[in-house]
N, C-alpha and C positions, 0 to 999 in steps of 0.2 A: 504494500500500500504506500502512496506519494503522497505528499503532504497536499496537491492539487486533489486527490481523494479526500481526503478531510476538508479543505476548507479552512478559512480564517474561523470558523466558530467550531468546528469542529476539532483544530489544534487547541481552542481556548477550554474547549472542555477536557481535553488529554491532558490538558496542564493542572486545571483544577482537582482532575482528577486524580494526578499523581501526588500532585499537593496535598491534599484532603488524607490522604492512605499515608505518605511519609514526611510532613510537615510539619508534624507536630501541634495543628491546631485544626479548630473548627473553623471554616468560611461562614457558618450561621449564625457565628457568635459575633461576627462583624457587624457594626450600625446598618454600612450598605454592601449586604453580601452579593456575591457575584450574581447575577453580570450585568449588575447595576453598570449606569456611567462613570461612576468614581467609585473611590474606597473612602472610608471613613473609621476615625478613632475618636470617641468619646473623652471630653477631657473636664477637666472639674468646672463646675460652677454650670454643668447642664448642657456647655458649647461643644461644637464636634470641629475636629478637624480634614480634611478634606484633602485626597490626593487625587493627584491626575495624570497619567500618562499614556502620549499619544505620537504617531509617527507620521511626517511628513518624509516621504521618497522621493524624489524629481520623477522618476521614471514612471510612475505608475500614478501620482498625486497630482502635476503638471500637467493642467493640459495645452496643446500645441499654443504656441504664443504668450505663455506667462511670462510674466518678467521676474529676474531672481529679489527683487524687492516684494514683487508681491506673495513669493513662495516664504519669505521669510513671516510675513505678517499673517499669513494663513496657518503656519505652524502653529504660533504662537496662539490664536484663535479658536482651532479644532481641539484645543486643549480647555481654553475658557468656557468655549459653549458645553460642554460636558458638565463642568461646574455650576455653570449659571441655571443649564437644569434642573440642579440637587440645590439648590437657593443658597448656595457660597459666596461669598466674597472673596476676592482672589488676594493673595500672601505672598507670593512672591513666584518665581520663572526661574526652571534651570533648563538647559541642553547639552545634549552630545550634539557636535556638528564631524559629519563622516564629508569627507573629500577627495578625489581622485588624484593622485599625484600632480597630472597635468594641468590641473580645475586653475582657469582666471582670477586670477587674484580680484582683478576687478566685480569679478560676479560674487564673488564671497564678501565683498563691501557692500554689495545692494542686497544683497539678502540678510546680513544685520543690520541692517539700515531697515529694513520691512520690520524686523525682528523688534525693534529700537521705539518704533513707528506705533506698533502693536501696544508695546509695553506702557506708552505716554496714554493711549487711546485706553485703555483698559485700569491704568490706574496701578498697574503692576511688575512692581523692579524686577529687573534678571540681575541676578546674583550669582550667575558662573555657571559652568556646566564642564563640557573636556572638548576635545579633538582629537580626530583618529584619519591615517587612511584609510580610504574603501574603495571599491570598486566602481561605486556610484555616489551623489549628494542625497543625504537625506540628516533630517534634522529630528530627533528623537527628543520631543520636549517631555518637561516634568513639571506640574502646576501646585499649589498647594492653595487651598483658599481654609475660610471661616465663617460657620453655619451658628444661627440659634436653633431654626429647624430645617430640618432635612425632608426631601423630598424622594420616598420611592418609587419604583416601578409598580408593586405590589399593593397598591393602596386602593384601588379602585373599586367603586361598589357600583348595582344594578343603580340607576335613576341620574348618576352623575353625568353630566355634559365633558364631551370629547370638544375640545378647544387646540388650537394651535393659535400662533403668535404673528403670523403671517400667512402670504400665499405661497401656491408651492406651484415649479412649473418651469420657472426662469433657470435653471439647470440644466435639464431636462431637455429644455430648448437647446443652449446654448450646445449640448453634446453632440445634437443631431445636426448644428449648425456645424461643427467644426468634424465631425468624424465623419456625419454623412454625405457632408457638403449640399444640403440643405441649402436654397438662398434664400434671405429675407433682404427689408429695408434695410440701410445703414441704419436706423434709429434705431429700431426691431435687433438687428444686429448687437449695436453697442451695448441696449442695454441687457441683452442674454446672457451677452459675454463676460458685461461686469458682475453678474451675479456668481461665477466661477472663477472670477479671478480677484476679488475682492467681497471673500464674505464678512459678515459681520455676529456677532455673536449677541444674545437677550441677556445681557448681563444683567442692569437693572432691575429689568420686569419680572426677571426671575427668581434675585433675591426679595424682593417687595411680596411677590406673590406669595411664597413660601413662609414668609415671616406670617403673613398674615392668616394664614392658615387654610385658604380659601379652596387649595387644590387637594387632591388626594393620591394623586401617581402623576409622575412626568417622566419625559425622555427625551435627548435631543434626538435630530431626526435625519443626522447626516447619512445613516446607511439608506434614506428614501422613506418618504410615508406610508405605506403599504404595510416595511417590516418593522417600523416602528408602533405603529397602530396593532400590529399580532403579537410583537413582546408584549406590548405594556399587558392586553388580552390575556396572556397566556402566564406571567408574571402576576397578577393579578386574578386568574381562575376564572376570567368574566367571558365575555363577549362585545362586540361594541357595532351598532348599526349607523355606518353612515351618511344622513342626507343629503345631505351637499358638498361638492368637492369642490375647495381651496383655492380655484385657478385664479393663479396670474395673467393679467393682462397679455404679456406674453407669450403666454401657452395657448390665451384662446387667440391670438391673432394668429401665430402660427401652425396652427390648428385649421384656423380657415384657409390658409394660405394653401399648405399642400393636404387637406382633409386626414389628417390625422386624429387620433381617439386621444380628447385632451384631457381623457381621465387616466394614460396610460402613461402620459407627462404629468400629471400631477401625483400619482400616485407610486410608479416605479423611476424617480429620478435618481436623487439622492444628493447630498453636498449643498443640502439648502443651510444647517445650521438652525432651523425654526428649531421651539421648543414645545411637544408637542404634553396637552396634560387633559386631565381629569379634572373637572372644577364638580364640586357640591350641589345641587341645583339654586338649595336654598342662597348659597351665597355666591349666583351667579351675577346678581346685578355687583354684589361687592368687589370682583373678578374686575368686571366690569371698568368701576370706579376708578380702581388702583390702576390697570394700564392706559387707561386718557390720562390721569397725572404723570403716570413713568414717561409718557410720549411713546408709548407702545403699541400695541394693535392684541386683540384677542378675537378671534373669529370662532364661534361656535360652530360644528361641523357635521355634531351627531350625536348618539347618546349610548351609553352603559346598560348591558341586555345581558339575563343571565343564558348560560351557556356557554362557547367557546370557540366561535369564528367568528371575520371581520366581515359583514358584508356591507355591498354597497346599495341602496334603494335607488334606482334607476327605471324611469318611465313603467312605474307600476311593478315592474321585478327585482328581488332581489337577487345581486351578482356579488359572489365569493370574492373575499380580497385576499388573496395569498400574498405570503411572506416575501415578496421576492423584491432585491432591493440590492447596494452596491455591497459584494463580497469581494475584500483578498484574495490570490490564489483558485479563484471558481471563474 
């Protein structure tokens, strides 16, 4: 068996696995046990502590036309939005930076410089990390932030409202723009592309939300809405019926443009960075409240249904949402 047999989730359970039998400890006994977005360690006075680690590759994380600034500031990112899911405030930033012998000195300037860029916008010092050679660039961050309360995957009950924090779609787009060679407008164009090459992360709205107690499961949503909609699901023992899909502006233009299914861009993209949650019913207008003050957005999308699949309600039928969404290695 190859590890293209397993799968990036598949190795992550062979690791838990092995961990779990000669580790010497329980993953249950953990605040946010696996395969939550982060980890977390309980510390006196009620607070938790919050870790994060996440990998940016050129190879496989780049896509055609990014610039090595923007690759440095999407590192640093794909690490916060994991955080800002579990309602952390973020502590501080370390890296590994892996480099090719021959690698531009110049390019390894713009990409701490994105790194640099990140850390001013987020509020969050880098405090060192190492360097190594490799065979390719990839940046292997490590986040630490700072919770009162913590947000799981497992929290969700029948009656609560499925909310995300935006639309989803502009990824999605932008991939079929550059791999398929799709045409759209220049506008259409620019702004698909900024959505992949400039995400941004709910830091905010997410700490807010979670303090306030208003959600009951969250999850960022970068491996695509689809498999994040069927963890939280399935993490939670529930089920979740979807009425309405998320689209962006962009997915339904491009959508009309070469008639494509814009629930197959909103739903199997991935690399949006939304944070996708469970709100209360009863304190949905509260939900509400709190993201017009953060200057966030919260879109109501569906609702918590006992059982154990995602479906979508579409023109009178319901359609199955399967898991499927960005994998490592698959």
């Amino acid at each position: 068996m190859k590890a293209s047999d397993l799968g990036e989730r598949g190795i992550i359970e062979l690791i838990w696995s092995v961990l779990s039998e000669h580790g010497g400890f329980k993953p249950s006994k953990i605040p946010l046990p696996h395969p939550d977005d982060a980890t977390a360690i309980e510390m006196e006075g009620g607070k938790y502590l919050l870790m994060k680690s996440d990998t940016f590759v050129k190879r496989t994380d780049a896509p055609r036309g990014m610039r090595h600034r923007s690759m440095g500031r999407k590192a640093l990112v794909m690490n916060i939005s994991d955080l800002a899911a579990k309602g952390a405030e973020p502590l501080a930033f370390l890296f590994s930076l892996g480099v090719p012998r021959g690698y531009d000195a110049r390019r390894i300037e713009e990409l701490v410089q994105g790194l640099a860029e990140a850390s001013r916008e987020y509020c969050v010092p880098i405090l060192g990390g190492d360097v190594c050679e490799s065979k390719e660039l990839f940046v292997a961050g490590f986040a630490t932030g700072a919770a009162k309360r913590i947000v799981r995957r497992s929290g969700a009950t029948p009656g609560d409202i499925v909310a995300v924090t935006g639309p989803f779609g502009d990824t999605a787009a932008a991939l079929r723009i550059l791999l398929e060679g799709l045409e759209a407008p220049p506008r259409l164009r620019r702004k698909a592309l900024r959505s992949i090459y400039e995400p941004s992360a709910r830091l905010g709205l997410g700490r807010r939300l979670a303090e306030a107690g208003v959600v009951t499961s969250s999850m960022d949503s970068s491996d695509g809405l689809a498999f994040t909609l069927n963890e939280l699901a399935r993490s939670s023992k529930v089920g979740m019926r979807i009425s309405s899909i998320p689209a962006s502006p962009v997915a339904l233009e491009l959508s009309r443009l070469h008639r494509l299914n814009v629930s197959d861009l909103v739903f199997f993209g991935g690399e949006e960075y939304e944070i996708v949650y469970t709100v209360s019913r009863g304190k949905w207008e509260d939900a509400l409240r709190i993201s017009r003050e953060s200057g966030g957005h919260l879109i109501g999308i569906g609702e918590v249904i006992l059982g154990s699949a995602v479906i979508y309600s579409e023109g009178g039928a319901e359609v199955p949402v399967p898991p499927k969404g960005w994998e490592h290695l698959k």
